[in-house]
Backbone atoms as SQL, in Angstrom:
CREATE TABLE atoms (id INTEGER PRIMARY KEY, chain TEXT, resi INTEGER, resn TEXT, atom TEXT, x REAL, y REAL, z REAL);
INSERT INTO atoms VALUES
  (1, 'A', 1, 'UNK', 'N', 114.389, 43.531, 103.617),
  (2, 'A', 1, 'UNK', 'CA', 113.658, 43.461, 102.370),
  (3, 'A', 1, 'UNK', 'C', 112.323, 44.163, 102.613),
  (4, 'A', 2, 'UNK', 'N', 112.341, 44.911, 102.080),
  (5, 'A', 2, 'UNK', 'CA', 110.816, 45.781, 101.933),
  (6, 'A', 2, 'UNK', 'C', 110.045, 45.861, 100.307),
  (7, 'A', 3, 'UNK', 'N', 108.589, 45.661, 100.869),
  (8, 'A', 3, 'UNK', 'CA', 107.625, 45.801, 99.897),
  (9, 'A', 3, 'UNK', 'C', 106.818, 47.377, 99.583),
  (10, 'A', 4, 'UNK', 'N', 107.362, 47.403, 98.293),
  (11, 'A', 4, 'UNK', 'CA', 106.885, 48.806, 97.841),
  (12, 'A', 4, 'UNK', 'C', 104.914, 48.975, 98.322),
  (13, 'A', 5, 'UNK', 'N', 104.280, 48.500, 98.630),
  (14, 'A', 5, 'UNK', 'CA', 103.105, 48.442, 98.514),
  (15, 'A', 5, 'UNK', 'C', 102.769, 48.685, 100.245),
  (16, 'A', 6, 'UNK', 'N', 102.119, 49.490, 100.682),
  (17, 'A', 6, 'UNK', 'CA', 101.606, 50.052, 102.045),
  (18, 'A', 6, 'UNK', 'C', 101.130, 48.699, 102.900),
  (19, 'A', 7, 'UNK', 'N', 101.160, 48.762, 104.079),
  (20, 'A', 7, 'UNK', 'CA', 100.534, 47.744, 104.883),
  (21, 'A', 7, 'UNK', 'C', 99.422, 47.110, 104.663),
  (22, 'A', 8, 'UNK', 'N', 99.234, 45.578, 104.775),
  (23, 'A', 8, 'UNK', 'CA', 97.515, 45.094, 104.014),
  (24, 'A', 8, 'UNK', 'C', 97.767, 45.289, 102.771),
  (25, 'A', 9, 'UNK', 'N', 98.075, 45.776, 101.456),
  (26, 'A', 9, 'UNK', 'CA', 97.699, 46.159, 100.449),
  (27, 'A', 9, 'UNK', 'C', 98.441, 44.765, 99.477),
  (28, 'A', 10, 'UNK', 'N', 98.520, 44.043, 98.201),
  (29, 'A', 10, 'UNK', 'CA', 99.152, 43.193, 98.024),
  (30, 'A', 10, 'UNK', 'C', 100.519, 43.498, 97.825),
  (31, 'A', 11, 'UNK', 'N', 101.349, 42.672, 97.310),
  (32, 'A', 11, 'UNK', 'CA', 102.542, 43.056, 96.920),
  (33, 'A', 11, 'UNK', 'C', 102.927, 43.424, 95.476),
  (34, 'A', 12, 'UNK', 'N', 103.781, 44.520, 95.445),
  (35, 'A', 12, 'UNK', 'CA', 103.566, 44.530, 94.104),
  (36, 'A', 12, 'UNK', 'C', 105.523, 44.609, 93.757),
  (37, 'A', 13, 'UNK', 'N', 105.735, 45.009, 94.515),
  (38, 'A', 13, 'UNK', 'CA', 107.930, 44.705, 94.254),
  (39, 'A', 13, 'UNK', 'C', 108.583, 44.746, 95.784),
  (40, 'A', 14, 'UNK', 'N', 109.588, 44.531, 95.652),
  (41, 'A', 14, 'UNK', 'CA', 110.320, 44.450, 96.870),
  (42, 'A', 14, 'UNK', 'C', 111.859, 44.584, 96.335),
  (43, 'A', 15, 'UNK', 'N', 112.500, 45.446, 97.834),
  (44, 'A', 15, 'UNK', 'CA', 113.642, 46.224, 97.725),
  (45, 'A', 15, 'UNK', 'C', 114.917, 45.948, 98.432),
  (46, 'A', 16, 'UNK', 'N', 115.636, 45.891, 98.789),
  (47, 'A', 16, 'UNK', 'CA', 116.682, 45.992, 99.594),
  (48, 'A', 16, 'UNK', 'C', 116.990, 47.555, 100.276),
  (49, 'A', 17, 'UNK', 'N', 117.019, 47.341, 101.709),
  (50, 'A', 17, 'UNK', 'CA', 117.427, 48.474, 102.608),
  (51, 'A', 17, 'UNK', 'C', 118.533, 47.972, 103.394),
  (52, 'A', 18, 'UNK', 'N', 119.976, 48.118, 103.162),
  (53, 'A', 18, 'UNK', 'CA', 120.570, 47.424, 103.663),
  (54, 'A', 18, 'UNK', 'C', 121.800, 48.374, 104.977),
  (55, 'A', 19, 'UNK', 'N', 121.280, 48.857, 106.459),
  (56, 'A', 19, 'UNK', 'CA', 121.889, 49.811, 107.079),
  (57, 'A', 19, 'UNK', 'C', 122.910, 48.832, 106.980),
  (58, 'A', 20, 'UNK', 'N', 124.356, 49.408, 107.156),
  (59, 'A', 20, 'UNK', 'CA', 125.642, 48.939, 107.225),
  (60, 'A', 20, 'UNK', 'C', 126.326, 49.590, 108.179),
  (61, 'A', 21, 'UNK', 'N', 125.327, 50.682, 108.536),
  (62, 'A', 21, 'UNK', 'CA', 126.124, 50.782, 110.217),
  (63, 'A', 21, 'UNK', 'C', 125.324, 52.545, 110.865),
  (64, 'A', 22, 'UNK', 'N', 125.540, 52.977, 111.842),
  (65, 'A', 22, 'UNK', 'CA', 124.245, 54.019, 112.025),
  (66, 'A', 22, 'UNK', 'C', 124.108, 55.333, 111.167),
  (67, 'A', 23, 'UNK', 'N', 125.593, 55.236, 110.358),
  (68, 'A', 23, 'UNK', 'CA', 125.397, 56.289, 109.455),
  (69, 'A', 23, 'UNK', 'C', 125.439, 56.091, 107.893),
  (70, 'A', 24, 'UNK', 'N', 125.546, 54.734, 107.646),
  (71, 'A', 24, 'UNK', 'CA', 125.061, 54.456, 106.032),
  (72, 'A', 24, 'UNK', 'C', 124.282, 53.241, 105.947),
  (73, 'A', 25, 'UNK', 'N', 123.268, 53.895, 104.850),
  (74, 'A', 25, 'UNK', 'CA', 122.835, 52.707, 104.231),
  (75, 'A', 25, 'UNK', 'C', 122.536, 52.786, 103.234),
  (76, 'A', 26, 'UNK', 'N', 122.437, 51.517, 102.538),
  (77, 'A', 26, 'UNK', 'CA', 122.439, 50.994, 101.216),
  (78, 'A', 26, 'UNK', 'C', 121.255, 50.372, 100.484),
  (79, 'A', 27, 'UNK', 'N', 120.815, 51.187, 99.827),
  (80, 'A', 27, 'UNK', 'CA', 119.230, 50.951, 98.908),
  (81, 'A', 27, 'UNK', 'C', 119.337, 50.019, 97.526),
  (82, 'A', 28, 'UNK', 'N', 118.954, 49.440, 97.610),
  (83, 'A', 28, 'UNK', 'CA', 118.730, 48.630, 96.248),
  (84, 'A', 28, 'UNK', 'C', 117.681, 47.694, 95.327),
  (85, 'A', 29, 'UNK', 'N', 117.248, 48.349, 94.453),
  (86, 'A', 29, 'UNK', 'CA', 116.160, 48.102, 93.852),
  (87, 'A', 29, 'UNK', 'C', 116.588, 47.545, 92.697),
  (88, 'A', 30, 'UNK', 'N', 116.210, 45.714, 92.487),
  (89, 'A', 30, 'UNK', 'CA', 116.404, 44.940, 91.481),
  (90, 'A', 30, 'UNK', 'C', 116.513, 45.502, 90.223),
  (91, 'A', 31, 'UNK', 'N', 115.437, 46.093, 90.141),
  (92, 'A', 31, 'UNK', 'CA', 114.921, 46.871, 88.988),
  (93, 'A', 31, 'UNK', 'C', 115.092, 48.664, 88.587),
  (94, 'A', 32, 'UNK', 'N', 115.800, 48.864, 89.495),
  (95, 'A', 32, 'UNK', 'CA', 116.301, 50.130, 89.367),
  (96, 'A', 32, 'UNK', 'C', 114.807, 51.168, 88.849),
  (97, 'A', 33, 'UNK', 'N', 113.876, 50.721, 89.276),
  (98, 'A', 33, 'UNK', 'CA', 112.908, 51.805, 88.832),
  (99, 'A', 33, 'UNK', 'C', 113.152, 53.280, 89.324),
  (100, 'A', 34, 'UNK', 'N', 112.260, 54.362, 88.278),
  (101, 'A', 34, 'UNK', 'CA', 112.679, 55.599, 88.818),
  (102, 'A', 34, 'UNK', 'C', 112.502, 56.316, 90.231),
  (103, 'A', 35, 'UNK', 'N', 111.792, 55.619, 90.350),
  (104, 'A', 35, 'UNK', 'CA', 111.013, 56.221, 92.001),
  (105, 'A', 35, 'UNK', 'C', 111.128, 55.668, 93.208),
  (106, 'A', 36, 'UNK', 'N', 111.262, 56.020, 93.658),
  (107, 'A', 36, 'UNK', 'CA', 111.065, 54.911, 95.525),
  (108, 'A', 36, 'UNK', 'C', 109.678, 55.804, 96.269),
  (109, 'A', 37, 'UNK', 'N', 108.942, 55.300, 97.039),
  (110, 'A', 37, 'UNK', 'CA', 107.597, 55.677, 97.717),
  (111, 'A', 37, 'UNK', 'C', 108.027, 56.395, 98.849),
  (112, 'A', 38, 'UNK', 'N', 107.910, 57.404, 99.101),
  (113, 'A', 38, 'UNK', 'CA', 108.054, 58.453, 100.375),
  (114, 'A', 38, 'UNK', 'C', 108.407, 57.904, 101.644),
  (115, 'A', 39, 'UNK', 'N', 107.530, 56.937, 101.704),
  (116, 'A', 39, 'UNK', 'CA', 107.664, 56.573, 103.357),
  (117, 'A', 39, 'UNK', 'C', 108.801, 55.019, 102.916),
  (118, 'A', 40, 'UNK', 'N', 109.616, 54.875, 102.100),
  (119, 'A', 40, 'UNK', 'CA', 110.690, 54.367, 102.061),
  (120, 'A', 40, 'UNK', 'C', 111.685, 55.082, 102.149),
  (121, 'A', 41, 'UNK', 'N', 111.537, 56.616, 101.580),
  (122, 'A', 41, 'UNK', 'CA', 112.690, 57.818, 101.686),
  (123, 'A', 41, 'UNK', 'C', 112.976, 57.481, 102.683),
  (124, 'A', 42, 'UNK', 'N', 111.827, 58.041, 102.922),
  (125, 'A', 42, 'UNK', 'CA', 111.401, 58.952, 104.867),
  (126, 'A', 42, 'UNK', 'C', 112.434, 57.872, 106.147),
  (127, 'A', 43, 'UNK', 'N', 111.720, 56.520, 105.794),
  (128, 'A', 43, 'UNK', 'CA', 112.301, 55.611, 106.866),
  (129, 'A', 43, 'UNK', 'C', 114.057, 55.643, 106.422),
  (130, 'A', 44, 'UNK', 'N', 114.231, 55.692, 104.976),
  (131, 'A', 44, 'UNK', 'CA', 116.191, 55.605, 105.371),
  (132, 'A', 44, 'UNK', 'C', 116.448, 57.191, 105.852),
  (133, 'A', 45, 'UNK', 'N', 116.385, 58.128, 105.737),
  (134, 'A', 45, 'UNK', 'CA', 116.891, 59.158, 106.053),
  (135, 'A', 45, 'UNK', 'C', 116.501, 59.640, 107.704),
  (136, 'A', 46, 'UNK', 'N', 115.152, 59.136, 108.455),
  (137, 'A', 46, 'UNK', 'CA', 115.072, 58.931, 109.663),
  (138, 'A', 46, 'UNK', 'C', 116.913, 58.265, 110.403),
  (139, 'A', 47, 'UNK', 'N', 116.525, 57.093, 109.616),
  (140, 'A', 47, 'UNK', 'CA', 117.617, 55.739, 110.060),
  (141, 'A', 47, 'UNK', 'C', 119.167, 56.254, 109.487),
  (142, 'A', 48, 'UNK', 'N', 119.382, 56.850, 108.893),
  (143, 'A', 48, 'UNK', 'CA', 120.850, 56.876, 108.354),
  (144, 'A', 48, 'UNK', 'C', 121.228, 58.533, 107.518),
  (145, 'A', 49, 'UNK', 'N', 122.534, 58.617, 108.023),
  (146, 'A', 49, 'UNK', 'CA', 122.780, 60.092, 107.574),
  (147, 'A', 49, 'UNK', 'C', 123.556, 60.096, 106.160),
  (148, 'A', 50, 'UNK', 'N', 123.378, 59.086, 105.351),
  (149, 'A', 50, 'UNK', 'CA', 124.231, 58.495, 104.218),
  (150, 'A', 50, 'UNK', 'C', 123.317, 57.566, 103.862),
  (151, 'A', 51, 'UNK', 'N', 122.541, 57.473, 102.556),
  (152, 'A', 51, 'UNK', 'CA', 122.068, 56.464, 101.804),
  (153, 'A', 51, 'UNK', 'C', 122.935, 56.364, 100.453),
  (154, 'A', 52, 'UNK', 'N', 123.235, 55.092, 100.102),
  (155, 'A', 52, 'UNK', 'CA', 123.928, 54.846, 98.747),
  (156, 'A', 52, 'UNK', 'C', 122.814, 54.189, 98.213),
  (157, 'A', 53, 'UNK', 'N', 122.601, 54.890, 96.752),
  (158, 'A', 53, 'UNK', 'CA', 121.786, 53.696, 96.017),
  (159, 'A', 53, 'UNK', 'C', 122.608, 53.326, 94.922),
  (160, 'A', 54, 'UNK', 'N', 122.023, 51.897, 95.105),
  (161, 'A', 54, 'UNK', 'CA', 122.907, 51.181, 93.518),
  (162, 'A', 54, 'UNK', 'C', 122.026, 50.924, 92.878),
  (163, 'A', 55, 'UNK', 'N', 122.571, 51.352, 91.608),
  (164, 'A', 55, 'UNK', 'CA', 121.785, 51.838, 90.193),
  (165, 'A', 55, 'UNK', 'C', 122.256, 50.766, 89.169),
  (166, 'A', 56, 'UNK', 'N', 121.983, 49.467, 89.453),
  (167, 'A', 56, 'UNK', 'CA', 122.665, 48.713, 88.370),
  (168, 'A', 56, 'UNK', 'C', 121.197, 47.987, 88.181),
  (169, 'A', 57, 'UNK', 'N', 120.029, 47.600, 87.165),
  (170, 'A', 57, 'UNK', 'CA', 119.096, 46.886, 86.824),
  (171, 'A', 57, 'UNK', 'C', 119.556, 45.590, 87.155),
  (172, 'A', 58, 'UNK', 'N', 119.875, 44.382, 87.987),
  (173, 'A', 58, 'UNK', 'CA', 119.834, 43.266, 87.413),
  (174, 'A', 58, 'UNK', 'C', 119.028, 42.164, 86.958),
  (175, 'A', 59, 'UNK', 'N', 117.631, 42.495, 87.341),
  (176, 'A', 59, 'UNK', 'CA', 116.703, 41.896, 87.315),
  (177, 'A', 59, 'UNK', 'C', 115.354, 42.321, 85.959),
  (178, 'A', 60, 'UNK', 'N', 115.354, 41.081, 85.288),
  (179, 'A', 60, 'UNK', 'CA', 114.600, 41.318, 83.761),
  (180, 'A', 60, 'UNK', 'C', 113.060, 42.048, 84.239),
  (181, 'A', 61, 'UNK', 'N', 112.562, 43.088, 83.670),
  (182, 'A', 61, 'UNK', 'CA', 111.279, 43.323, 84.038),
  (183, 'A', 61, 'UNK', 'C', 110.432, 42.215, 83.628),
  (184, 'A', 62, 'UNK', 'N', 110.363, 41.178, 83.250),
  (185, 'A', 62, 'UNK', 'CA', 109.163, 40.280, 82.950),
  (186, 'A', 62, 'UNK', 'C', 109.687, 38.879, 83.988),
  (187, 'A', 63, 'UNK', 'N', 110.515, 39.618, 84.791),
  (188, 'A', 63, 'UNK', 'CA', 110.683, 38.481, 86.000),
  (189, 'A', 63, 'UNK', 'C', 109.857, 38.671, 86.944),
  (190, 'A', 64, 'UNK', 'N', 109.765, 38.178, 88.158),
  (191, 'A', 64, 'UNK', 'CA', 109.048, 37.876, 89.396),
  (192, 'A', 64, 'UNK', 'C', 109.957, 37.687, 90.385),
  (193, 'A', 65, 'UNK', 'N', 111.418, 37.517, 90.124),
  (194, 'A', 65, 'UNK', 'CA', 112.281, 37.225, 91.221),
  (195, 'A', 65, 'UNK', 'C', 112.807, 38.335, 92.502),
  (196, 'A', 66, 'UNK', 'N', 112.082, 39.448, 92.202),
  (197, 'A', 66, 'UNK', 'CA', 112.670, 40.160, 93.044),
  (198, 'A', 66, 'UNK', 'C', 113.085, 40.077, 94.353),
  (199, 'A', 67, 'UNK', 'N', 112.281, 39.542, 95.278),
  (200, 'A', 67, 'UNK', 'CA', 112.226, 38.861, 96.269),
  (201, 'A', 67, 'UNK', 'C', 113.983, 37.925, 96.376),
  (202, 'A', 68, 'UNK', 'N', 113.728, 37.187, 96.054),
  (203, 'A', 68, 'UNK', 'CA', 115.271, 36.486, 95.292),
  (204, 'A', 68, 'UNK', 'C', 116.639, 37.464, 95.182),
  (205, 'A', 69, 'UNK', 'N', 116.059, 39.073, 94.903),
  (206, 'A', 69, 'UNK', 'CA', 117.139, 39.182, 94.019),
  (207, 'A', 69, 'UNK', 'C', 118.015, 40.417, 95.325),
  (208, 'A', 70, 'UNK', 'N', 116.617, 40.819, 96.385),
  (209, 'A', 70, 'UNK', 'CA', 117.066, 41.509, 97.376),
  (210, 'A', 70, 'UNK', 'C', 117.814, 40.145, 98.426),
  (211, 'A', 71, 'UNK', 'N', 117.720, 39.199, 98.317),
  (212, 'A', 71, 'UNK', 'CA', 117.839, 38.102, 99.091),
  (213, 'A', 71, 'UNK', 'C', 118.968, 38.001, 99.227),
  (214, 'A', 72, 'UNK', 'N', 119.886, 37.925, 97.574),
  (215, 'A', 72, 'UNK', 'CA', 121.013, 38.025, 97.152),
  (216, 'A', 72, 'UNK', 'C', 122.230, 38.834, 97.649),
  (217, 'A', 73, 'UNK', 'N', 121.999, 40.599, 97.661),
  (218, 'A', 73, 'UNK', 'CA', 121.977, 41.584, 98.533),
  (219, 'A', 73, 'UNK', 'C', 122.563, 41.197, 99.614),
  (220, 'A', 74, 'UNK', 'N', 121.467, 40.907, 100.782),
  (221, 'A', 74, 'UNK', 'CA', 121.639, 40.659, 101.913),
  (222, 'A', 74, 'UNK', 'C', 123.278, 39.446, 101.890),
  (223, 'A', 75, 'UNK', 'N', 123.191, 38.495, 101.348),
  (224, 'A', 75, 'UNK', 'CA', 124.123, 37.486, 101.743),
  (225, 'A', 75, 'UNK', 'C', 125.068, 37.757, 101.075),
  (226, 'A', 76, 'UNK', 'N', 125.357, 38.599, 100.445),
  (227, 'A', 76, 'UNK', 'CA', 126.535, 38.717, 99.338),
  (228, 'A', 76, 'UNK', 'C', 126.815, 39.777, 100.999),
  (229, 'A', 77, 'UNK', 'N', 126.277, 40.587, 101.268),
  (230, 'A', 77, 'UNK', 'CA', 126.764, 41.664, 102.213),
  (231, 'A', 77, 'UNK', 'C', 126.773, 40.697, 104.194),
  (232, 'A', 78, 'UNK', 'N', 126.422, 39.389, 104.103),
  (233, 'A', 78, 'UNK', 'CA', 126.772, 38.695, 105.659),
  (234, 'A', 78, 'UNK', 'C', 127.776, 37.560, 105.116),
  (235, 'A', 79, 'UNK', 'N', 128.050, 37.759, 103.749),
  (236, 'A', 79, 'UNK', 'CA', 129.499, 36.781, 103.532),
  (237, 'A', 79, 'UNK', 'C', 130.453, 37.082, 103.195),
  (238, 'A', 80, 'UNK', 'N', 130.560, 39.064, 103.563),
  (239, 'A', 80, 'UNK', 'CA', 131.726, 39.648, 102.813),
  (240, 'A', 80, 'UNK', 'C', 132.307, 39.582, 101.718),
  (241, 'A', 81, 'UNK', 'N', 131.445, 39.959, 100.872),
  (242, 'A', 81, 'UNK', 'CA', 131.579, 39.688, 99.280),
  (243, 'A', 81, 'UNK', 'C', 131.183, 41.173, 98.506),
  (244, 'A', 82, 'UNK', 'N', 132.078, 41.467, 97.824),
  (245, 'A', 82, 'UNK', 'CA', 131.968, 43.155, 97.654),
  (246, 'A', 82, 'UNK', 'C', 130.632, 43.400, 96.684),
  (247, 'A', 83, 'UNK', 'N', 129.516, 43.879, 97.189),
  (248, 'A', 83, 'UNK', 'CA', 127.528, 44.308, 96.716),
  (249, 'A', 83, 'UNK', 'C', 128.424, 44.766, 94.937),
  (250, 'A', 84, 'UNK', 'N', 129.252, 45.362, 94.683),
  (251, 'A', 84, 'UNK', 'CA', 129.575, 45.457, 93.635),
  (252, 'A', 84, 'UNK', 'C', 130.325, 44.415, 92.811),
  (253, 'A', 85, 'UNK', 'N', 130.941, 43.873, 93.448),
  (254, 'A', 85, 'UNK', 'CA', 131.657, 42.383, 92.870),
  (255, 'A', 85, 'UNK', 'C', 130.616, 41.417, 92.620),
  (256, 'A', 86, 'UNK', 'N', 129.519, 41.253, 93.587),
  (257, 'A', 86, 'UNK', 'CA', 128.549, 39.981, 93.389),
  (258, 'A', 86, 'UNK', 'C', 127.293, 40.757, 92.778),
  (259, 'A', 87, 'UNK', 'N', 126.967, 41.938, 92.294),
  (260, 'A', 87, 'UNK', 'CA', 126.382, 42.499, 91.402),
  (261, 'A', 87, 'UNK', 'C', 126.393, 42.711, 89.652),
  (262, 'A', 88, 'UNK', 'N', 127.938, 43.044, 89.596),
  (263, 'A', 88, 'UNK', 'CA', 128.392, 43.617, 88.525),
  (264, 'A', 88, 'UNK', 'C', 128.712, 42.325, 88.092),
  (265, 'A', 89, 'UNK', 'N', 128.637, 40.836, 88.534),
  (266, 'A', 89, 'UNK', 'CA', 128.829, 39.747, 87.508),
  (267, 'A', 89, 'UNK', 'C', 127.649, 39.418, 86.944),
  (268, 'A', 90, 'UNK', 'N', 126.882, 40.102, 87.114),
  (269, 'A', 90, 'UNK', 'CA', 125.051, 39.911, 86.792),
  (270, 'A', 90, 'UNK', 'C', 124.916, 41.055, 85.641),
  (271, 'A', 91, 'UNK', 'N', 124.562, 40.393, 83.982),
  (272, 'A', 91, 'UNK', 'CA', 124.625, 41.134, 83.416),
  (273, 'A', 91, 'UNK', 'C', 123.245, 42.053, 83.271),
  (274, 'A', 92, 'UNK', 'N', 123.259, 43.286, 82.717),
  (275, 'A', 92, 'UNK', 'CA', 122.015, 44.164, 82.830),
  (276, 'A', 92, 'UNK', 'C', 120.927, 43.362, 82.569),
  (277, 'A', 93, 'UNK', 'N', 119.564, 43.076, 83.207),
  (278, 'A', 93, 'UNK', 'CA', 118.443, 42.783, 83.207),
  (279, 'A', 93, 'UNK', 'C', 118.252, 41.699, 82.458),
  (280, 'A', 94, 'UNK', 'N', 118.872, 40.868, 82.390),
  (281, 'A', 94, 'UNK', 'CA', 118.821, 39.162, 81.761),
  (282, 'A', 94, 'UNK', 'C', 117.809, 38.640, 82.086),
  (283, 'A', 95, 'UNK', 'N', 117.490, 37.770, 81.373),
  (284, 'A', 95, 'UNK', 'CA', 116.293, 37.185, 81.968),
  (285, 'A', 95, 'UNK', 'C', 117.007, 35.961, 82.458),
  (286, 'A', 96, 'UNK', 'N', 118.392, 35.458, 81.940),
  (287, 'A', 96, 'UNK', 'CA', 119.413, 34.680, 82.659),
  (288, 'A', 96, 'UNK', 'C', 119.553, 35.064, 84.071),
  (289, 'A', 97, 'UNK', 'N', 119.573, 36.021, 84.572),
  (290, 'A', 97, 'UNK', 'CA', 119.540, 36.267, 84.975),
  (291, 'A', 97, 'UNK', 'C', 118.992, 35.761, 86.932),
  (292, 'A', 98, 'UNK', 'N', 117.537, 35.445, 86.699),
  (293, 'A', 98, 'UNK', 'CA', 117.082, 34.551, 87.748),
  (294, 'A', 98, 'UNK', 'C', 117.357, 33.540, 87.868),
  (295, 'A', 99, 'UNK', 'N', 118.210, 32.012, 86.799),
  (296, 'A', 99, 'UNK', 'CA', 118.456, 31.259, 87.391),
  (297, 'A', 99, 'UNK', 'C', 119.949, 31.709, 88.373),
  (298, 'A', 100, 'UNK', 'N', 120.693, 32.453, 87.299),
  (299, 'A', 100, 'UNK', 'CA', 121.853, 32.052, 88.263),
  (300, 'A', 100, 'UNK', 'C', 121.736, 32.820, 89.613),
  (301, 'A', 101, 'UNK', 'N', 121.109, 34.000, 89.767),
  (302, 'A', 101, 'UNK', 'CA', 120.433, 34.549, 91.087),
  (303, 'A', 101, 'UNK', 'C', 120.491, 33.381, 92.441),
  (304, 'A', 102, 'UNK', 'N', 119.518, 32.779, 91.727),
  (305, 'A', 102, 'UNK', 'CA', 118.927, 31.355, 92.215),
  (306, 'A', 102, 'UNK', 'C', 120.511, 30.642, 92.914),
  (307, 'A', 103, 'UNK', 'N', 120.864, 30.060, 91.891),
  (308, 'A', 103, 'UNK', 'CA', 121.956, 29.239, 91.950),
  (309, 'A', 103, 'UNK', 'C', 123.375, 30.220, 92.978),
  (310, 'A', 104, 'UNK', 'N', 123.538, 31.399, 92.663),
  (311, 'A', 104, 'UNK', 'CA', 124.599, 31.927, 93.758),
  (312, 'A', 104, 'UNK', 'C', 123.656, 32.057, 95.283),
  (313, 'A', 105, 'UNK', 'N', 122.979, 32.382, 95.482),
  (314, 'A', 105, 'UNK', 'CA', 121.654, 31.888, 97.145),
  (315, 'A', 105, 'UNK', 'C', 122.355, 30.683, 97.230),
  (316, 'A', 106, 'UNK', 'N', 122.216, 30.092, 96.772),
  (317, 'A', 106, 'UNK', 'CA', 122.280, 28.291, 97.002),
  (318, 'A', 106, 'UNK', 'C', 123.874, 28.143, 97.495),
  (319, 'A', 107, 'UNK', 'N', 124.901, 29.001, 97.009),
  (320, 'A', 107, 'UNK', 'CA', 126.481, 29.176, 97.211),
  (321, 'A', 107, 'UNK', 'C', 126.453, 29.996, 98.399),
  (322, 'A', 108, 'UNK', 'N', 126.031, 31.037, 98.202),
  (323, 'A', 108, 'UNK', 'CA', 126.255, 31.895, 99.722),
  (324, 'A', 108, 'UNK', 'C', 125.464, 31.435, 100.868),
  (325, 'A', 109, 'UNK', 'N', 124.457, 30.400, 100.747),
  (326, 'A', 109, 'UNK', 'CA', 124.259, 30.130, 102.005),
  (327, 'A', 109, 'UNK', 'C', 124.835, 28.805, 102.497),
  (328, 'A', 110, 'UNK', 'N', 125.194, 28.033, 101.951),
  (329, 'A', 110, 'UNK', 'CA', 126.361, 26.739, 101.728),
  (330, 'A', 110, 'UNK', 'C', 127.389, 27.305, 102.431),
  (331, 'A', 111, 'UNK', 'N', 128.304, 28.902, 101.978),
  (332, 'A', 111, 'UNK', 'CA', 129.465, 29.394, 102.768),
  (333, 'A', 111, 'UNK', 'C', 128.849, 29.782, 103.886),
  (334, 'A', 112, 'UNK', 'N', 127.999, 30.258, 104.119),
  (335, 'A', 112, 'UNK', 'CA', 127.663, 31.269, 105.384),
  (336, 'A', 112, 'UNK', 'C', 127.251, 30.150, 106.409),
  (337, 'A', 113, 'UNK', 'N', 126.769, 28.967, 106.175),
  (338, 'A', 113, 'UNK', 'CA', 126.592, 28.119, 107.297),
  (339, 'A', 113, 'UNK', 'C', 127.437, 27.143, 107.526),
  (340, 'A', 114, 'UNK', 'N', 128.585, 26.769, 106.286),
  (341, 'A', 114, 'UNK', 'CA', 129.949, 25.810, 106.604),
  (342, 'A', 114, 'UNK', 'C', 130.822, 26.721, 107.406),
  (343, 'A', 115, 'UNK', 'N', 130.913, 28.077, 107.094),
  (344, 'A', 115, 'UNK', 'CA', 131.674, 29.259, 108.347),
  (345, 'A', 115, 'UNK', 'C', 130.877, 29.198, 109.829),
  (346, 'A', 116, 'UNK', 'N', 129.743, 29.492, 109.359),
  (347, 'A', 116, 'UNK', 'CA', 129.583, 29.101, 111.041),
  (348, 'A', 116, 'UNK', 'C', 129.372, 27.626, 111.963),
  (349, 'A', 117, 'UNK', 'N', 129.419, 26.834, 111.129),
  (350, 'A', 117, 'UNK', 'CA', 129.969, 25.363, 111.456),
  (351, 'A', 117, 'UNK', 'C', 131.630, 25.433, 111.870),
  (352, 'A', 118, 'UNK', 'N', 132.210, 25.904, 111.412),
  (353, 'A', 118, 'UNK', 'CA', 133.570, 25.465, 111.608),
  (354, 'A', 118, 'UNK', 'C', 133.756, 26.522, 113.522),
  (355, 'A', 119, 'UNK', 'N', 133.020, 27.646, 112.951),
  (356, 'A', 119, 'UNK', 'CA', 133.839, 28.806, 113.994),
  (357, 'A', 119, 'UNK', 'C', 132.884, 28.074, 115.537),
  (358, 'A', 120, 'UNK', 'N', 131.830, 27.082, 115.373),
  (359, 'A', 120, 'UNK', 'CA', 131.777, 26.436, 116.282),
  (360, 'A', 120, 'UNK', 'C', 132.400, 25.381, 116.962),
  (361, 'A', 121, 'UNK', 'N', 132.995, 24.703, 115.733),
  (362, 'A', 121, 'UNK', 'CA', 133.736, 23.510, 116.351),
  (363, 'A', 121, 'UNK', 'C', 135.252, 24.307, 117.174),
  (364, 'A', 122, 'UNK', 'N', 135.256, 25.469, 116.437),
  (365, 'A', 122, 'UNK', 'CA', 136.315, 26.135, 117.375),
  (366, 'A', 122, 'UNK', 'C', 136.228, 26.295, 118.981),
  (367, 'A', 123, 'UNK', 'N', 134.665, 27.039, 118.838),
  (368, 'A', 123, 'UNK', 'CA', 134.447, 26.634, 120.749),
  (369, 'A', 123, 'UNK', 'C', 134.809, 25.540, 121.614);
């Protein structure tokens, strides 16, 4: 999760950079704004010879959840859940939007730590 705003400076949005392996990665901005800041280019194309961005808004501009919404991202992608399957049930820029955000976090991390509960009792 990265913050559009330079080191020290406050925060003003935050993104998803999600490498998926040394030659792709996957950009995603809640808000699908038009721009990304240079030295966010700069760092995926350093890091990866393949960036995908997903261009789907799900997040209402008069929200605050962004933070939340890259969060989402991440665990939909460490619980094997297809970034387009657990995206595309999120309708364009709802302001509904942040609770259920909210409420699937609360599901994917429930699976992601009853899986690694079990694959221990396997040891």
């Amino acid at each position: 999760i990265v913050n559009f705003s330079s080191l020290h400076a406050p925060g003003t949005h935050l993104v998803t950079i999600l490498f998926i392996n040394k030659s792709m990665c996957i950009y995603f901005d809640p808000l699908n704004l038009p721009f990304t800041p240079s030295e966010i280019q700069e760092y995926m194309k350093v890091n990866s010879s393949y960036i995908h961005i997903v261009k789907y808004p799900i997040q209402n501009p008069l929200s605050g959840f962004c933070g939340f919404y890259c969060l989402l991202v991440i665990l939909l992608h460490i619980n094997k859940v297809s970034l387009y399957y657990g995206l595309y049930s999120f309708p364009r820029q709802s302001i509904r939007n942040d609770d259920k955000c909210v409420r699937t976090i609360i599901k994917l991390l429930k699976v992601y730590y009853l899986e690694r509960e079990r694959v221990q009792l396997k040891l």
